[in-house]
N, C-alpha and C positions, 0 to 999 in steps of 0.2 A: 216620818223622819228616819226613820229605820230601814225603812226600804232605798230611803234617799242614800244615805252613808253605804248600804249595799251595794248600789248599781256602782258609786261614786267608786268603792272598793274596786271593783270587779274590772271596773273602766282602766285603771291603773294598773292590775294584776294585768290585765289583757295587753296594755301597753309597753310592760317590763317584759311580759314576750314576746313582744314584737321585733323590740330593740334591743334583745338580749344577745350576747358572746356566742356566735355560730357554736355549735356541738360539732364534734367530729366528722358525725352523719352529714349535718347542711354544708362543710366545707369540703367534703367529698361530692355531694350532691352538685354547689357551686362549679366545679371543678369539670363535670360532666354536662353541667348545662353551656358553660365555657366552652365544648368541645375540647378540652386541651388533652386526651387522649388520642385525639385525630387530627391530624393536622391540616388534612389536604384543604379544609377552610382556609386555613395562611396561605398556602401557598398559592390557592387560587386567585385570593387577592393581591399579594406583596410581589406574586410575577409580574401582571403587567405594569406595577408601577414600577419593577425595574427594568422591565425593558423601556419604557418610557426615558427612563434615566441614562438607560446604558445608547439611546437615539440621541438625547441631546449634548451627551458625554462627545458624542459622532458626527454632530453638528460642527458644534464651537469647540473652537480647539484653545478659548481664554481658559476654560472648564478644567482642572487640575483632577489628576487619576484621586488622589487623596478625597478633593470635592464630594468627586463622583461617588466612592465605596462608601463615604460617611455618610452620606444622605441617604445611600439603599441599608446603611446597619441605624437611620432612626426612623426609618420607616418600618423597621421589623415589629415594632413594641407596637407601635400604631397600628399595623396592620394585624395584628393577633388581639388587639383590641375592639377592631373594627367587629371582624368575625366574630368575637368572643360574643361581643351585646347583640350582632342578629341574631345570632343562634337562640341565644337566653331568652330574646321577646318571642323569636318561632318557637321557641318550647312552653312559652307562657299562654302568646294566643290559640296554641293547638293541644293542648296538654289534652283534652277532650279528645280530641280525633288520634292524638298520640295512642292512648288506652285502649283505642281499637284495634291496633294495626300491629301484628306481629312482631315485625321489626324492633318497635317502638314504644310499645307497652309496657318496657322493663327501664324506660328513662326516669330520670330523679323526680319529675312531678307525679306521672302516675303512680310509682309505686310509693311513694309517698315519701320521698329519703326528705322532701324539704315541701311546706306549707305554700300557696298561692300567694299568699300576704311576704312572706318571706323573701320570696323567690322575689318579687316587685321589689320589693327591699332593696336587693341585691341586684337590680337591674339599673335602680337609680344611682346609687351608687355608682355603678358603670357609665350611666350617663356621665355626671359629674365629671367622675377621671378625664371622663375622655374628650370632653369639648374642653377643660383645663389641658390635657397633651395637646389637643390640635390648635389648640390658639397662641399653647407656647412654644409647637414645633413646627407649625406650614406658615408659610408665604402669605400675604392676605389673598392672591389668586388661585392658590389652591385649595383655601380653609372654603372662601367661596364658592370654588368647584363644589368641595366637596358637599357643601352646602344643599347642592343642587337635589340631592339623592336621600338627603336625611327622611323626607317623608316618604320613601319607598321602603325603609326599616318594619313603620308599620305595614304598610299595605300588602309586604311580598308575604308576611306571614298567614293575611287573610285570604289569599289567593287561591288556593285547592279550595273555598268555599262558593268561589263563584267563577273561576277561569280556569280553563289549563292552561293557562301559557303562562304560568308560575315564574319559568325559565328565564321568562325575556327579563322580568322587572330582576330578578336575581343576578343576573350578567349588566342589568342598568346601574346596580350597585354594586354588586365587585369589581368592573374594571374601570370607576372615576378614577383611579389612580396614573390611569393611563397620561389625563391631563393634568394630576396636580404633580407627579414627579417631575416630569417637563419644568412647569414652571415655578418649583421650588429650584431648578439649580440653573435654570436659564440667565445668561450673563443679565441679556436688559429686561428677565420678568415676563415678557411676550409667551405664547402661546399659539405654534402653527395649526389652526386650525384644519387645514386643508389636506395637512400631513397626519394628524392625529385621529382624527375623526375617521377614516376608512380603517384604522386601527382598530381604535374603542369599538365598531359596529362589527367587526371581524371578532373580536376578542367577545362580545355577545353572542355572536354566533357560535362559538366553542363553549361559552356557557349552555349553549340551549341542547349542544351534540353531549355534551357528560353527561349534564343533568335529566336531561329523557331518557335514557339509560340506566340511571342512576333510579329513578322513579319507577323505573320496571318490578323493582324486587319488591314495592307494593303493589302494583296492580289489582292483583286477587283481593286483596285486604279493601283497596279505592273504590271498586265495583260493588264491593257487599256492603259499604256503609255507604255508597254516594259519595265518594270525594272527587273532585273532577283532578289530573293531571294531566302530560303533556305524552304520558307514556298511555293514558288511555285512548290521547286524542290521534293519536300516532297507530296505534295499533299493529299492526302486522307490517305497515309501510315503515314502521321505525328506523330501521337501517338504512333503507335508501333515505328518508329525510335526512337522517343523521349524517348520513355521507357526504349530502347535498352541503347541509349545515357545513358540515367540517370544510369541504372545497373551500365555500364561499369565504370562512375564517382567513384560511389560509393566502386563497387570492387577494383577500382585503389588506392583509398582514402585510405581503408581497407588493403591494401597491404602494400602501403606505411608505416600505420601506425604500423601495423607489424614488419617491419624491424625495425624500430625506438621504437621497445618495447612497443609500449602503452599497459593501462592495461584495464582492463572490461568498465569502464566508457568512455574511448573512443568509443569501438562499439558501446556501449547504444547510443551514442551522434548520429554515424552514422545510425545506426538501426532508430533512433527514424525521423531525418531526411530523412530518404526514405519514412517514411510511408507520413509523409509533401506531400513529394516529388511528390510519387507516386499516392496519394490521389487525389491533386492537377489539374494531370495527365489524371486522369481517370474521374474529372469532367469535362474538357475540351471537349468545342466545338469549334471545329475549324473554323464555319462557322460562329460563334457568336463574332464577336470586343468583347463586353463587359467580355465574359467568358476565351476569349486569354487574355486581360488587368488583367483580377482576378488572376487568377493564373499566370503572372508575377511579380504579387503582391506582393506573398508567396514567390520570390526566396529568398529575406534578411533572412527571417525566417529560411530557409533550412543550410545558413550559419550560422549563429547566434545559431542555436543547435551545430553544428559539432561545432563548437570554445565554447561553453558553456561544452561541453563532453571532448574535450581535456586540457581545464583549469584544470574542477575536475578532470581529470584524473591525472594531472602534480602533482597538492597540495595532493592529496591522494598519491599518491607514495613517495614523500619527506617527506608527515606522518609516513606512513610504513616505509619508508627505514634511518627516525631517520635523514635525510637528514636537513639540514640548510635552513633559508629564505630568 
Protein backbone atom coordinates (compact mmCIF):
# COMPACT_ATOMS: atom_id res chain seq x y z
CA UNK A 1 0.00 0.00 0.00
CA UNK A 2 2.73 2.21 0.73
CA UNK A 3 4.55 1.73 -2.28
CA UNK A 4 1.25 2.09 -4.06
CA UNK A 5 0.54 5.89 -2.70
CA UNK A 6 4.40 6.44 -3.63
CA UNK A 7 4.53 5.64 -7.22
CA UNK A 8 0.59 7.23 -7.20
CA UNK A 9 2.58 10.27 -5.52
CA UNK A 10 5.44 10.55 -7.94
CA UNK A 11 3.03 10.01 -10.98
CA UNK A 12 1.34 13.26 -10.11
CA UNK A 13 4.67 15.14 -9.03
CA UNK A 14 5.94 14.09 -12.59
CA UNK A 15 2.86 15.31 -14.06
CA UNK A 16 2.72 18.83 -12.45
CA UNK A 17 6.06 19.03 -14.24
CA UNK A 18 5.11 18.26 -17.25
CA UNK A 19 2.38 20.91 -17.40
CA UNK A 20 3.92 23.32 -15.36
CA UNK A 21 4.25 27.50 -16.28
CA UNK A 22 7.29 27.52 -18.87
CA UNK A 23 10.44 29.14 -16.66
CA UNK A 24 12.26 31.76 -18.35
CA UNK A 25 14.89 29.16 -19.47
CA UNK A 26 12.00 27.03 -21.61
CA UNK A 27 10.35 30.24 -23.00
CA UNK A 28 13.67 31.38 -24.37
CA UNK A 29 14.54 27.76 -25.24
CA UNK A 30 10.80 27.77 -27.11
CA UNK A 31 11.71 30.86 -28.90
CA UNK A 32 14.94 29.35 -30.40
CA UNK A 33 13.35 26.20 -31.28
CA UNK A 34 10.80 28.54 -33.17
CA UNK A 35 13.77 29.99 -34.97
CA UNK A 36 12.30 33.35 -34.32
CA UNK A 37 15.92 34.82 -34.08
CA UNK A 38 16.31 33.98 -37.95
CA UNK A 39 14.10 34.69 -40.00
CA UNK A 40 15.17 33.62 -43.51
CA UNK A 41 12.66 30.30 -42.57
CA UNK A 42 9.70 33.13 -43.10
CA UNK A 43 10.68 34.41 -45.81
CA UNK A 44 11.58 31.49 -47.64
CA UNK A 45 8.12 30.38 -47.23
CA UNK A 46 5.69 33.65 -47.15
CA UNK A 47 7.67 34.60 -50.80
CA UNK A 48 6.31 32.31 -52.90
CA UNK A 49 3.09 32.44 -51.51
CA UNK A 50 3.25 36.02 -52.38
CA UNK A 51 4.28 35.87 -55.56
CA UNK A 52 1.56 33.54 -56.03
CA UNK A 53 -0.72 36.22 -54.90
CA UNK A 54 1.01 39.13 -56.49
CA UNK A 55 0.24 36.40 -60.36
CA UNK A 56 -3.12 36.23 -59.67
CA UNK A 57 -3.46 40.02 -58.39
CA UNK A 58 -2.08 40.00 -62.45
CA UNK A 59 -4.47 37.82 -63.77
CA UNK A 60 -7.98 39.09 -62.62
CA UNK A 61 -8.26 42.48 -62.69
CA UNK A 62 -12.14 41.86 -60.36
CA UNK A 63 -9.04 41.38 -57.60
CA UNK A 64 -8.88 44.78 -55.47
CA UNK A 65 -5.11 46.09 -54.71
CA UNK A 66 -6.67 46.17 -50.87
CA UNK A 67 -7.65 42.22 -51.50
CA UNK A 68 -4.47 41.65 -52.73
CA UNK A 69 -2.02 43.25 -49.61
CA UNK A 70 -4.63 41.82 -46.99
CA UNK A 71 -4.35 38.34 -47.82
CA UNK A 72 -0.22 38.48 -48.23
CA UNK A 73 -0.40 40.51 -44.24
CA UNK A 74 -2.63 37.03 -43.12
CA UNK A 75 -0.51 34.97 -44.48
CA UNK A 76 2.53 36.40 -42.56
CA UNK A 77 1.35 34.95 -39.09
CA UNK A 78 0.54 31.68 -40.95
CA UNK A 79 3.67 31.47 -42.51
CA UNK A 80 5.94 32.09 -39.34
CA UNK A 81 3.94 29.46 -37.93
CA UNK A 82 4.40 27.11 -40.52
CA UNK A 83 8.24 27.44 -40.28
CA UNK A 84 8.12 27.83 -36.47
CA UNK A 85 6.46 23.90 -36.01
CA UNK A 86 9.09 22.36 -38.83
CA UNK A 87 11.77 23.66 -37.18
CA UNK A 88 10.57 22.50 -33.56
CA UNK A 89 9.82 18.75 -34.93
CA UNK A 90 13.57 18.93 -36.97
CA UNK A 91 14.96 19.84 -33.60
CA UNK A 92 12.95 17.24 -31.72
CA UNK A 93 13.73 14.40 -34.21
CA UNK A 94 17.40 15.36 -34.50
CA UNK A 95 18.32 16.67 -31.14
CA UNK A 96 20.77 13.56 -31.20
CA UNK A 97 22.46 14.17 -34.33
CA UNK A 98 22.17 18.08 -33.40
CA UNK A 99 24.69 17.30 -30.26
CA UNK A 100 27.19 16.10 -32.65
CA UNK A 101 27.57 18.60 -35.13
CA UNK A 102 29.31 21.84 -34.30
CA UNK A 103 27.00 24.22 -35.59
CA UNK A 104 24.36 22.73 -33.64
CA UNK A 105 25.22 21.42 -30.44
CA UNK A 106 24.65 24.66 -28.48
CA UNK A 107 20.59 24.57 -29.65
CA UNK A 108 18.00 24.44 -26.80
CA UNK A 109 17.54 20.61 -26.75
CA UNK A 110 21.01 19.54 -26.51
CA UNK A 111 22.19 21.84 -24.25
CA UNK A 112 19.45 21.16 -22.15
CA UNK A 113 17.67 24.84 -21.98
CA UNK A 114 14.26 22.65 -22.22
CA UNK A 115 13.41 18.64 -21.53
CA UNK A 116 12.24 16.20 -24.62
CA UNK A 117 8.88 15.72 -22.94
CA UNK A 118 8.51 19.55 -22.79
CA UNK A 119 9.68 20.51 -25.94
CA UNK A 120 6.70 17.71 -27.51
CA UNK A 121 4.66 19.79 -25.15
CA UNK A 122 5.15 22.66 -26.90
CA UNK A 123 5.11 21.31 -30.31
CA UNK A 124 1.41 20.06 -29.78
CA UNK A 125 0.45 22.98 -28.85
CA UNK A 126 1.78 24.44 -32.07
CA UNK A 127 -0.11 21.87 -33.71
CA UNK A 128 -3.32 22.95 -32.29
CA UNK A 129 -2.81 26.76 -33.20
CA UNK A 130 -2.25 26.12 -36.16
CA UNK A 131 -4.77 23.82 -38.02
CA UNK A 132 -7.18 26.26 -35.71
CA UNK A 133 -5.41 29.49 -38.03
CA UNK A 134 -5.52 27.37 -41.15
CA UNK A 135 -9.15 26.35 -41.01
CA UNK A 136 -10.09 29.73 -39.96
CA UNK A 137 -7.86 31.57 -42.33
CA UNK A 138 -7.43 29.44 -45.98
CA UNK A 139 -9.99 28.67 -48.58
CA UNK A 140 -11.13 24.91 -48.39
CA UNK A 141 -8.65 24.66 -51.70
CA UNK A 142 -5.86 25.90 -50.18
CA UNK A 143 -6.21 24.30 -46.42
CA UNK A 144 -6.46 21.16 -48.83
CA UNK A 145 -3.33 22.00 -50.69
CA UNK A 146 -1.96 22.59 -47.92
CA UNK A 147 -2.95 19.36 -46.64
CA UNK A 148 -1.11 17.71 -49.27
CA UNK A 149 2.41 18.28 -47.49
CA UNK A 150 1.48 17.85 -43.88
CA UNK A 151 3.25 14.34 -43.78
CA UNK A 152 6.40 15.69 -45.17
CA UNK A 153 6.69 17.76 -41.54
CA UNK A 154 7.71 14.55 -40.36
CA UNK A 155 9.64 12.83 -42.92
CA UNK A 156 11.96 15.99 -44.04
CA UNK A 157 13.18 15.72 -40.52
CA UNK A 158 14.12 12.05 -40.71
CA UNK A 159 15.83 12.60 -43.94
CA UNK A 160 19.93 13.06 -43.37
CA UNK A 161 19.24 9.41 -41.74
CA UNK A 162 18.61 7.77 -44.69
CA UNK A 163 18.80 10.38 -48.10
CA UNK A 164 20.62 13.32 -49.18
CA UNK A 165 18.14 14.69 -51.01
CA UNK A 166 16.91 16.32 -47.68
CA UNK A 167 16.43 19.44 -50.04
CA UNK A 168 13.78 18.29 -52.40
CA UNK A 169 11.08 17.12 -49.70
CA UNK A 170 11.97 20.77 -47.79
CA UNK A 171 11.22 22.91 -51.03
CA UNK A 172 8.04 20.23 -51.46
CA UNK A 173 6.99 21.87 -48.25
CA UNK A 174 7.86 25.36 -48.26
CA UNK A 175 6.76 26.42 -51.61
CA UNK A 176 2.79 24.73 -51.32
CA UNK A 177 2.10 28.28 -50.77
CA UNK A 178 2.74 28.78 -54.32
CA UNK A 179 -0.87 27.12 -54.98
CA UNK A 180 -2.87 27.97 -51.90
CA UNK A 181 -2.18 32.06 -52.36
CA UNK A 182 -3.64 31.71 -55.95
CA UNK A 183 -6.50 30.15 -54.68
CA UNK A 184 -7.38 31.87 -51.53
CA UNK A 185 -8.00 35.27 -53.52
CA UNK A 186 -8.96 33.82 -57.05
CA UNK A 187 -12.24 35.55 -57.98
CA UNK A 188 -14.02 31.93 -58.96
CA UNK A 189 -11.52 29.63 -56.44
CA UNK A 190 -9.82 27.75 -59.59
CA UNK A 191 -6.36 27.04 -59.65
CA UNK A 192 -4.20 27.20 -63.09
CA UNK A 193 -2.42 24.32 -62.71
CA UNK A 194 -0.53 24.52 -65.92
CA UNK A 195 0.73 28.09 -64.85
CA UNK A 196 1.53 27.13 -61.33
CA UNK A 197 3.03 24.10 -61.32
CA UNK A 198 6.46 25.13 -63.59
CA UNK A 199 6.54 27.66 -60.63
CA UNK A 200 6.22 25.51 -57.43
CA UNK A 201 9.01 22.94 -59.44
CA UNK A 202 11.22 25.92 -60.17
CA UNK A 203 10.77 27.36 -56.63
CA UNK A 204 12.00 23.63 -55.43
CA UNK A 205 14.67 23.97 -57.36
CA UNK A 206 15.97 27.16 -55.46
CA UNK A 207 15.31 25.29 -52.45
CA UNK A 208 17.71 22.57 -53.36
CA UNK A 209 20.42 25.52 -54.72
CA UNK A 210 20.47 27.33 -50.76
CA UNK A 211 19.99 24.65 -49.06
CA UNK A 212 23.14 22.30 -50.54
CA UNK A 213 24.99 25.18 -49.77
CA UNK A 214 23.63 25.87 -46.78
CA UNK A 215 24.49 22.09 -45.71
CA UNK A 216 28.22 22.67 -46.43
CA UNK A 217 29.03 24.35 -43.15
CA UNK A 218 28.41 20.66 -41.77
CA UNK A 219 30.01 18.51 -44.04
CA UNK A 220 32.97 17.83 -41.74
CA UNK A 221 30.69 17.19 -38.75
CA UNK A 222 28.13 14.76 -41.65
CA UNK A 223 31.24 12.55 -42.61
CA UNK A 224 32.37 11.78 -38.92
CA UNK A 225 29.18 10.81 -37.64
CA UNK A 226 27.47 9.39 -41.00
CA UNK A 227 24.82 11.81 -41.63
CA UNK A 228 24.06 11.66 -45.32
CA UNK A 229 23.25 15.26 -47.02
CA UNK A 230 23.02 16.84 -50.20
CA UNK A 231 26.17 18.79 -49.73
CA UNK A 232 27.98 15.43 -49.35
CA UNK A 233 26.30 13.99 -52.32
CA UNK A 234 27.32 16.97 -54.35
CA UNK A 235 30.68 17.16 -53.44
CA UNK A 236 33.18 19.30 -55.15
CA UNK A 237 30.51 19.44 -58.25
CA UNK A 238 28.44 21.65 -55.78
CA UNK A 239 28.49 24.83 -57.75
CA UNK A 240 27.95 23.56 -60.99
CA UNK A 241 24.82 21.46 -59.70
CA UNK A 242 23.81 24.43 -57.96
CA UNK A 243 24.18 26.61 -60.96
CA UNK A 244 22.31 24.11 -62.91
CA UNK A 245 19.64 24.15 -59.92
CA UNK A 246 19.31 27.91 -59.89
CA UNK A 247 19.05 28.14 -64.20
CA UNK A 248 16.51 25.64 -64.03
CA UNK A 249 14.54 27.86 -61.04
CA UNK A 250 14.79 30.62 -62.90
CA UNK A 251 13.72 29.24 -66.45
CA UNK A 252 10.68 27.51 -64.80
CA UNK A 253 9.78 30.88 -62.89
CA UNK A 254 10.09 32.66 -66.44
CA UNK A 255 7.79 30.12 -68.04
CA UNK A 256 5.40 30.15 -65.58
CA UNK A 257 5.40 33.66 -65.67
CA UNK A 258 4.79 33.63 -69.38
CA UNK A 259 1.81 31.70 -69.44
CA UNK A 260 0.32 34.12 -66.84
CA UNK A 261 1.11 37.12 -69.21
CA UNK A 262 3.59 39.06 -67.13
CA UNK A 263 4.98 41.96 -68.76
CA UNK A 264 8.81 43.41 -69.01
CA UNK A 265 9.08 44.20 -65.29
CA UNK A 266 8.49 40.86 -64.40
CA UNK A 267 11.75 39.53 -66.24
CA UNK A 268 13.78 42.63 -65.07
CA UNK A 269 12.64 41.26 -61.53
CA UNK A 270 13.76 37.76 -62.54
CA UNK A 271 16.94 38.94 -64.63
CA UNK A 272 17.93 41.13 -61.96
CA UNK A 273 17.61 38.11 -59.25
CA UNK A 274 19.82 35.73 -61.06
CA UNK A 275 22.57 38.05 -61.22
CA UNK A 276 22.00 38.14 -56.98
CA UNK A 277 21.82 34.67 -57.49
CA UNK A 278 24.32 33.70 -59.47
CA UNK A 279 26.83 36.24 -58.17
CA UNK A 280 26.23 34.80 -54.84
CA UNK A 281 27.11 31.42 -56.40
CA UNK A 282 30.23 32.07 -57.87
CA UNK A 283 31.69 33.70 -54.73
CA UNK A 284 31.08 30.52 -52.79
CA UNK A 285 33.50 28.43 -51.19
CA UNK A 286 32.35 25.35 -50.27
CA UNK A 287 35.15 24.42 -48.07
CA UNK A 288 34.62 27.85 -46.12
CA UNK A 289 31.44 27.66 -43.21
CA UNK A 290 31.52 31.30 -43.25
CA UNK A 291 31.30 31.96 -47.13
CA UNK A 292 28.42 28.82 -47.47
CA UNK A 293 26.54 30.96 -44.29
CA UNK A 294 27.11 34.39 -46.57
CA UNK A 295 25.46 33.50 -49.45
CA UNK A 296 22.68 31.73 -47.68
CA UNK A 297 22.21 35.05 -46.48
CA UNK A 298 21.34 36.45 -49.93
CA UNK A 299 18.62 33.84 -50.51
CA UNK A 300 15.50 36.41 -48.99
CA UNK A 301 16.99 38.96 -51.19
CA UNK A 302 16.78 36.79 -54.50
CA UNK A 303 12.96 36.42 -53.43
CA UNK A 304 12.21 39.81 -52.46
CA UNK A 305 13.36 41.08 -56.09
CA UNK A 306 11.17 38.49 -58.04
CA UNK A 307 8.02 39.60 -55.80
CA UNK A 308 9.35 43.53 -56.08
CA UNK A 309 9.29 42.80 -60.22
CA UNK A 310 6.04 41.01 -60.14
CA UNK A 311 4.23 43.76 -58.01
CA UNK A 312 5.36 46.57 -60.64
CA UNK A 313 4.61 44.46 -63.11
CA UNK A 314 0.89 43.81 -61.85
CA UNK A 315 0.27 48.08 -61.06
CA UNK A 316 1.98 48.89 -64.35
CA UNK A 317 -0.39 46.84 -66.42
CA UNK A 318 -3.74 47.92 -64.65
CA UNK A 319 -2.05 51.51 -65.45
CA UNK A 320 -1.94 50.48 -69.10
CA UNK A 321 -4.85 48.62 -69.45
CA UNK A 322 -7.09 51.59 -67.53
CA UNK A 323 -7.81 48.60 -65.22
CA UNK A 324 -9.41 49.54 -61.54
CA UNK A 325 -7.72 49.29 -57.95
Amino acid sequence: MVLALKTSSDYLTSAAAIFAVPTRTEIQACWELCRLHNNIGFWVVWLPTAWSIAMVYHAQSEISTLDAILRAIIYVPLCFGIKSLIMTIDDLLDHDIDALVERTKDRAIPRGAISLVRAWLFFGLQVVSGVYLATRALSPTALYTSMLVWPLYIIYPTCKRWTNLAPISLGLMFKVGIFMGWSDLSVDGTVPWHILVPVYVGACLWTVTYETIYQHQDRADDIKIGINSAARLCGEYTIAICTATATGFLCLLAYGGMLNKQGSLFYAGVALSGIVLFKSLMATDIDCPEKCKAKFLTTPLVGQIILGGLAADAVVHRVVEGLAF
